[in-house]
C-alpha positions as CSV (number, residue, x, y, z in Angstrom):
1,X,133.6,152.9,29.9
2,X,132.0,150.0,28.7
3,X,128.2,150.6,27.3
4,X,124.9,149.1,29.0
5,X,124.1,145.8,27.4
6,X,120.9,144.8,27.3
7,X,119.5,141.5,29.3
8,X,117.3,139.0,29.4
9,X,114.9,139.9,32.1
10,X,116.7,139.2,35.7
11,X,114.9,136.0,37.1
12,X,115.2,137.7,40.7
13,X,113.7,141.0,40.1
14,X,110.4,140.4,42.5
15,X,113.2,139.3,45.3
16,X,115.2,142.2,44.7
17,X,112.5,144.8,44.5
18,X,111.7,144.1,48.1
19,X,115.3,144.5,49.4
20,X,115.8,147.3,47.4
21,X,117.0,150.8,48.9
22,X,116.8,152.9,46.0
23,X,114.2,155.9,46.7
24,X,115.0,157.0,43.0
25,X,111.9,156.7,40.6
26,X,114.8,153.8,37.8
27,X,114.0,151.8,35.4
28,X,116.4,149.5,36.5
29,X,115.0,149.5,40.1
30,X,115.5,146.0,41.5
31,X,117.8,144.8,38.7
32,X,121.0,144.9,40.2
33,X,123.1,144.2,38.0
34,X,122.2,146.4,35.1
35,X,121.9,149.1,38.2
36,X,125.6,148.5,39.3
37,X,126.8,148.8,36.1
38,X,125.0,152.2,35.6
39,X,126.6,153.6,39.0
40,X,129.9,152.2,38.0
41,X,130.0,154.2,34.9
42,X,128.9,157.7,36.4
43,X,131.7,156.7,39.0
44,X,129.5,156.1,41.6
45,X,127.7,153.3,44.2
46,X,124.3,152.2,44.4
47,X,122.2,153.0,47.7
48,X,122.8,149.1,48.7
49,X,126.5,149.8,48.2
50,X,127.2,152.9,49.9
């Protein structure tokens, strides 16, 4: 699997925290993509996904 790369912090994050369906206490709450990538790698979707 491909490792986490770190990014430049996501211009949408305020947008995204309010959609957001996560109840799990992340650090990557409300950045999606970084919070994709995580699930994808523990083979795995998101709340918004499943």
């Amino acid at each position: 699997m491909a490792e986490i790369k770190e990014r430049e912090e996501c211009p949408n994050i305020e947008v995204n925290d309010i959609d957001c369906n996560c109840e799990a206490d992340c650090e990557r709450h409300g950045v999606c993509c970084a919070c994709i990538e995580a699930h994808r790698q523990l083979g795995n979707l998101p709340a918004c996904l499943a």
